[in-house]
C-alpha positions as CSV (number, residue, x, y, z in Angstrom):
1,X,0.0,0.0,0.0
2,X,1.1,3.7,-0.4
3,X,0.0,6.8,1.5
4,X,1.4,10.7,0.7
5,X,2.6,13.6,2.5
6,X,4.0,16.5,1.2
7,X,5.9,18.7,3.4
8,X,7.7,21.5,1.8
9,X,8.5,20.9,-1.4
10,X,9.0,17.3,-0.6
11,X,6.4,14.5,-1.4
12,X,6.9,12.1,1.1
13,X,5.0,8.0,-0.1
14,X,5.0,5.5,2.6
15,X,5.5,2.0,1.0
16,X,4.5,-0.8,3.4
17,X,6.6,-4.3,3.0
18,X,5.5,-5.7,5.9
19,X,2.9,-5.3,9.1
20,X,2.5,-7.5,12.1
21,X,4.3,-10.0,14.5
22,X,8.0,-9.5,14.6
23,X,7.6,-13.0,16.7
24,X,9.6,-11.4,19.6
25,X,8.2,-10.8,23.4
26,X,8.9,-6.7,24.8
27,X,11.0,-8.2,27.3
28,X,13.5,-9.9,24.7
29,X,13.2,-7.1,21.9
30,X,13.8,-4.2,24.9
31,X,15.8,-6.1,27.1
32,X,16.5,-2.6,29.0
33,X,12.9,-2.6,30.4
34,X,11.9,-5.7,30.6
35,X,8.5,-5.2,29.8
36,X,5.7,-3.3,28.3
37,X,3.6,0.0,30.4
38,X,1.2,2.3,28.8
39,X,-0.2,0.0,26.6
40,X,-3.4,2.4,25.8
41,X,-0.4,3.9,23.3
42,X,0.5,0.3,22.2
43,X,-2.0,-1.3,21.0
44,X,-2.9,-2.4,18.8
45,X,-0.4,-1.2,16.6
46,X,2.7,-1.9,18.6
47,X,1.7,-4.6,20.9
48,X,-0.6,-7.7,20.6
49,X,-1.5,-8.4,24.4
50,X,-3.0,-11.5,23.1
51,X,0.2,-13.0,22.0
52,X,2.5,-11.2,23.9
53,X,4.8,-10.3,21.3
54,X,6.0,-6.7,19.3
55,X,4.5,-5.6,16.3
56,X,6.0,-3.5,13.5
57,X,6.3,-2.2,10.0
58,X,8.9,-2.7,7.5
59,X,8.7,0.1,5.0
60,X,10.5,2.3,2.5
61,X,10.1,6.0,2.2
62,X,9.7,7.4,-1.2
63,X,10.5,10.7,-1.6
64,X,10.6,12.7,-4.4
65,X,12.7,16.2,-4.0
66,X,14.7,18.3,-6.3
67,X,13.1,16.4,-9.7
68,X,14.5,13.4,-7.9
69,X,13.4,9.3,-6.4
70,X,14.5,8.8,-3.6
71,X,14.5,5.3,-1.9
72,X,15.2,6.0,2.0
73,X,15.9,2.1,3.0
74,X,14.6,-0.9,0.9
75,X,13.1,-3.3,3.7
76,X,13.6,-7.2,3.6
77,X,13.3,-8.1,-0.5
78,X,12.3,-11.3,-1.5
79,X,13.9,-14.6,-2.2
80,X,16.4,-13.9,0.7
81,X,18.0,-16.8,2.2
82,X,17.8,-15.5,5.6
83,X,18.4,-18.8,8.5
84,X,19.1,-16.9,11.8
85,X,16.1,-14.8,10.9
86,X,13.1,-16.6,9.8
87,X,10.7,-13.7,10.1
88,X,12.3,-12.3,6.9
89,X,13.6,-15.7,5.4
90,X,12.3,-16.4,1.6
91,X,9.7,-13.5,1.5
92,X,7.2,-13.5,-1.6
93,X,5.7,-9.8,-1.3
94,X,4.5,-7.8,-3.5
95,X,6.9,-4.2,-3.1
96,X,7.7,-3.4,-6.2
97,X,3.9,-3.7,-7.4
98,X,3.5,-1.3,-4.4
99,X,6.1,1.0,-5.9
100,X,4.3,0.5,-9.7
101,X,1.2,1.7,-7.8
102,X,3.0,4.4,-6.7
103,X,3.9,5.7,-10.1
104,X,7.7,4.6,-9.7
105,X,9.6,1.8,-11.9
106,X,12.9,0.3,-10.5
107,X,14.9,2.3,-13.2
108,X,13.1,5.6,-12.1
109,X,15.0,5.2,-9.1
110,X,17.7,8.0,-8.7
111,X,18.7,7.3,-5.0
112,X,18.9,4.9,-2.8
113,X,19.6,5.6,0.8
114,X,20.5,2.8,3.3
115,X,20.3,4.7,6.7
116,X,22.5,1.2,8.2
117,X,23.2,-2.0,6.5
118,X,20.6,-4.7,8.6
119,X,18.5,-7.1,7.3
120,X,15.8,-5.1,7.2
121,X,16.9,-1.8,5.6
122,X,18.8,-3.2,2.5
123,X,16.7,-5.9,1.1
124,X,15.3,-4.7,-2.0
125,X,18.8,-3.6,-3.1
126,X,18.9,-6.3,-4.7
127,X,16.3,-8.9,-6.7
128,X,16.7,-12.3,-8.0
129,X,17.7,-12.5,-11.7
130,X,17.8,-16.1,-12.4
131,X,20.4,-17.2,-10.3
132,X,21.9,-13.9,-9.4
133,X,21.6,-10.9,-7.0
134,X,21.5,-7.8,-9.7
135,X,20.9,-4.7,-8.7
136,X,17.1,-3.7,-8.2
137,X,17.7,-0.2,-9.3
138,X,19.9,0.0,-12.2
139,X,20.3,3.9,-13.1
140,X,20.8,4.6,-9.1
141,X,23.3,5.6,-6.5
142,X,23.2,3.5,-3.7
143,X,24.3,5.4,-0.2
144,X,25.5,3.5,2.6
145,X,27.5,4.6,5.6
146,X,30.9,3.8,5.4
147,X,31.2,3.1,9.3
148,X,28.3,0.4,8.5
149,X,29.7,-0.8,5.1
150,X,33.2,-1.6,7.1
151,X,31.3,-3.0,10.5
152,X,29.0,-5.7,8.3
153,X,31.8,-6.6,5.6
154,X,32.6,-10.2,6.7
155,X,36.6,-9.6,5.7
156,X,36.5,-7.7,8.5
157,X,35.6,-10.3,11.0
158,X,33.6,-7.7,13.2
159,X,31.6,-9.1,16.3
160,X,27.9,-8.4,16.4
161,X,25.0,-8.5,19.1
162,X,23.0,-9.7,16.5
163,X,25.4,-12.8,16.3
164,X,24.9,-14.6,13.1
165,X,21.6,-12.5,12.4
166,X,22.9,-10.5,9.6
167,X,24.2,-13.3,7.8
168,X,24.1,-13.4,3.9
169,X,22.5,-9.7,3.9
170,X,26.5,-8.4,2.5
171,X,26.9,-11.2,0.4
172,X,23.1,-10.9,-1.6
173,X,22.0,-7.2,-1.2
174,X,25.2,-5.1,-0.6
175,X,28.7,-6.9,-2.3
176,X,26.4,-6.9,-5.9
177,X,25.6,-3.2,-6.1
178,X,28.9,-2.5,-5.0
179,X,30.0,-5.0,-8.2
180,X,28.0,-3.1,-10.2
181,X,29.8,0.4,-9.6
182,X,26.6,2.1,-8.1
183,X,27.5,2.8,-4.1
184,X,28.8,5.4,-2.8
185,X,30.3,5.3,0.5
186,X,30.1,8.6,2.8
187,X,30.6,9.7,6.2
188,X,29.7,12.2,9.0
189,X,27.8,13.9,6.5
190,X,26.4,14.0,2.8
191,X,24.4,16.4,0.9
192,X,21.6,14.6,-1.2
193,X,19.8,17.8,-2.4
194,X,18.8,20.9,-1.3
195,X,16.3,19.6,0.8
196,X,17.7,16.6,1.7
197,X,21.2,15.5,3.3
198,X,22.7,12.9,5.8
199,X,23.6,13.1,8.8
200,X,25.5,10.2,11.1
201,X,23.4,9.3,14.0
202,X,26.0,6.2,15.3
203,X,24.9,3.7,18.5
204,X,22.5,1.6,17.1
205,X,24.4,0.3,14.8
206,X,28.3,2.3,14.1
207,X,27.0,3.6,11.1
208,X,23.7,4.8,11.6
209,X,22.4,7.9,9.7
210,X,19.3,9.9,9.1
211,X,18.2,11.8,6.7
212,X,17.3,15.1,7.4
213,X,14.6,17.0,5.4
214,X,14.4,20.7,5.6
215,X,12.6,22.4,2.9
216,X,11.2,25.9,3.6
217,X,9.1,26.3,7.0
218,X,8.8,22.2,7.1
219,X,11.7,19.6,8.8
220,X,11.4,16.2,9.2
221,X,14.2,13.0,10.4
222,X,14.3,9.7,8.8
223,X,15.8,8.1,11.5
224,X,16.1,4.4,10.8
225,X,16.1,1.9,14.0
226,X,16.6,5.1,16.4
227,X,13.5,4.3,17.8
228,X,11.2,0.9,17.7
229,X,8.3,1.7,19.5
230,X,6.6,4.6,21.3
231,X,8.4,3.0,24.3
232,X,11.1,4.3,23.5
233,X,9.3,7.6,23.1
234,X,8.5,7.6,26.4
235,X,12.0,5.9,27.9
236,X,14.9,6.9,25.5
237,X,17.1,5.6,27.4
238,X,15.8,2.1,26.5
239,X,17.6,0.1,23.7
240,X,16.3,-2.3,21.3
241,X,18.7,-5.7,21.9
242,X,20.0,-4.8,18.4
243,X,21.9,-2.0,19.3
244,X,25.6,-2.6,18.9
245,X,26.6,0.5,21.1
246,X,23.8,1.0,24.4
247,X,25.4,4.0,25.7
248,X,25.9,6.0,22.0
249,X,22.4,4.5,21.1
250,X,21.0,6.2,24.1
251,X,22.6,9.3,23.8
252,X,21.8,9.8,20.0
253,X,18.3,9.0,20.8
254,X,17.7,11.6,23.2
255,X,19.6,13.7,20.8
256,X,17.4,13.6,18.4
257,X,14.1,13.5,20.1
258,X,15.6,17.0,21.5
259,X,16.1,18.0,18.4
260,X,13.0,16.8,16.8
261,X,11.1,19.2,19.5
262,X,13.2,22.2,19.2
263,X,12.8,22.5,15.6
264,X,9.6,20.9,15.3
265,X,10.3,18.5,13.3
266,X,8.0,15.2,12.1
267,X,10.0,12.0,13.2
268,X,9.6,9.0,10.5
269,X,11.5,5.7,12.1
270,X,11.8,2.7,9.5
271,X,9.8,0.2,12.0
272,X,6.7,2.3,13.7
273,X,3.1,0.6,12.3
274,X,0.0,2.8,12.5
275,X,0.1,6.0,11.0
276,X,4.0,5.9,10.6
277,X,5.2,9.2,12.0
278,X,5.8,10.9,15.1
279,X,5.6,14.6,16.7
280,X,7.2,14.2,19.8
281,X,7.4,16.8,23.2
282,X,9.9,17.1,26.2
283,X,7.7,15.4,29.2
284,X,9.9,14.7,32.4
285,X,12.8,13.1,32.1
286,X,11.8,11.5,28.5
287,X,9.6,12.6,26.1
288,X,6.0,12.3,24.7
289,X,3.7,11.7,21.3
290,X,2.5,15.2,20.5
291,X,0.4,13.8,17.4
292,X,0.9,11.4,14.6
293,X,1.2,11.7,10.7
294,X,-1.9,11.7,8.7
295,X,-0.9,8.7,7.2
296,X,-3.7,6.1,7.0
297,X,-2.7,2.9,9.8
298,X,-1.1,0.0,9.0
């Protein structure tokens, strides 16, 4: 499905992969709190009491800015051999008939942005061509965070707390768009367009970026696996047991959300079901939803 927003000159198109059951209870995805309060703001679109386990989106932000496609992360992809993860193993969705209905062709693409290199953010880098990983988007440039590209290479031998999680992801959606001479590797910062640039935004993962939008009296952050869940709305100082670096993750979480209410800016995480987006508010010693996106739930 696809739902628009348009702030400044920016036409923002949520594309949904994915909606429901990430098969994981609160207290294993947030090990950090152990559990779940203030469910009225969880459910149903967070939470399934029923089951007792997490519920999120997996979902690509099209953007179109500056005469421009832009892809901000490409979600899980299909055909993926994926056997610590079986959530996302050997999907058969129906994305890039979402993106069709969106008005947008795989060549149309112009960027790609990969705000870190998990499972879950690079999958439709790549689609299967007979027997091969070719690149999904063919006339595009591909941005991934250096730190990230460097962390996830398997050459490097790197240690993760998602132990063998990520396996395969390098090998089928990032090593064959690097082949193919379309990535470009940047860090701290990169300037996308006028509207649109990079930022890093390191703890979850060492790597971690968002993309800021600012374009006339609007601002928004793209801000990847920052944040989960309104829980962590409400308790930034809770981390998700993916992040690779709890104290950073923290840190660049409050950040953000700081930053986010200063400048009043709409907050879009990769993962958040329902109507997507997030105003948020200084309340205590965390913060608060001031009001959601008027995107239509999921």
């Amino acid at each position: 499905m696809d739902d628009k927003l348009t702030l400044g000159d920016v036409e923002i198109t949520r594309i949904v992969e994915y909606a429901g059951s990430v098969r994981m209870s609160p207290a294993e995805f947030f090990p950090d709190k152990g559990g779940y309060d203030s469910e009225d703001l969880l459910v149903p679109d967070f939470y399934d009491p029923a089951t007792n386990e997490c519920r999120a989106a997996v979902q690509t932000w099209l953007l179109r800015s500056g005469g421009r496609t832009v892809l901000v992360d490409t979600g899980v992809g299909n055909h993926k051999e994926r056997p610590y993860a079986p959530v996302w193993s050997r999907l058969d969705t129906g994305f890039l008939d979402d993106l069709a209905r969106a008005g947008v062709r795989p060549e149309d693409v112009d960027v790609v942005v990969n705000t870190h290199l998990h499972i879950d953010h690079v999958g439709w880098n790549t689609r299967l061509d007979g027997r091969e990983w070719v690149p999904t988007f063919p006339n595009a440039t591909y941005l991934m965070p250096r730190r990230d590209f460097e962390f996830w290479n398997p050459a490097n031998e790197h240690t993760s707390v998602f132990g063998r999680g990520n396996q395969n992801v390098f090998e089928d959606s990032v090593a064959p768009v690097v082949e193919a001479g379309l990535v470009e590797l940047w860090d701290d910062s990169h300037r996308i367009d006028g509207d649109l640039r990079l930022e890093l935004a390191a703890g979850h993962t060492p790597g971690s970026s968002v993309v800021v939008l600012e374009s006339r009296d609007d601002k928004a952050l793209f801000v990847g696996d920052l944040v989960h869940s309104p829980l962590q709305v409400l308790h930034p100082d809770v981390n998700s047991c993916f992040c690779e670096d709890p104290v950073q993750a923290r840190a660049t979480r409050r950040r953000l959300f700081g930053r986010a209410e200063d400048e009043r800016a709409l907050v879009f995480p990769a993962h958040f079901g329902g109507h997507g987006a997030v105003q948020v508010k200084r309340a205590g010693t965390g913060f608060e939803v001031q009001g959601w996106a008027g995107f239509s739930r999921v």
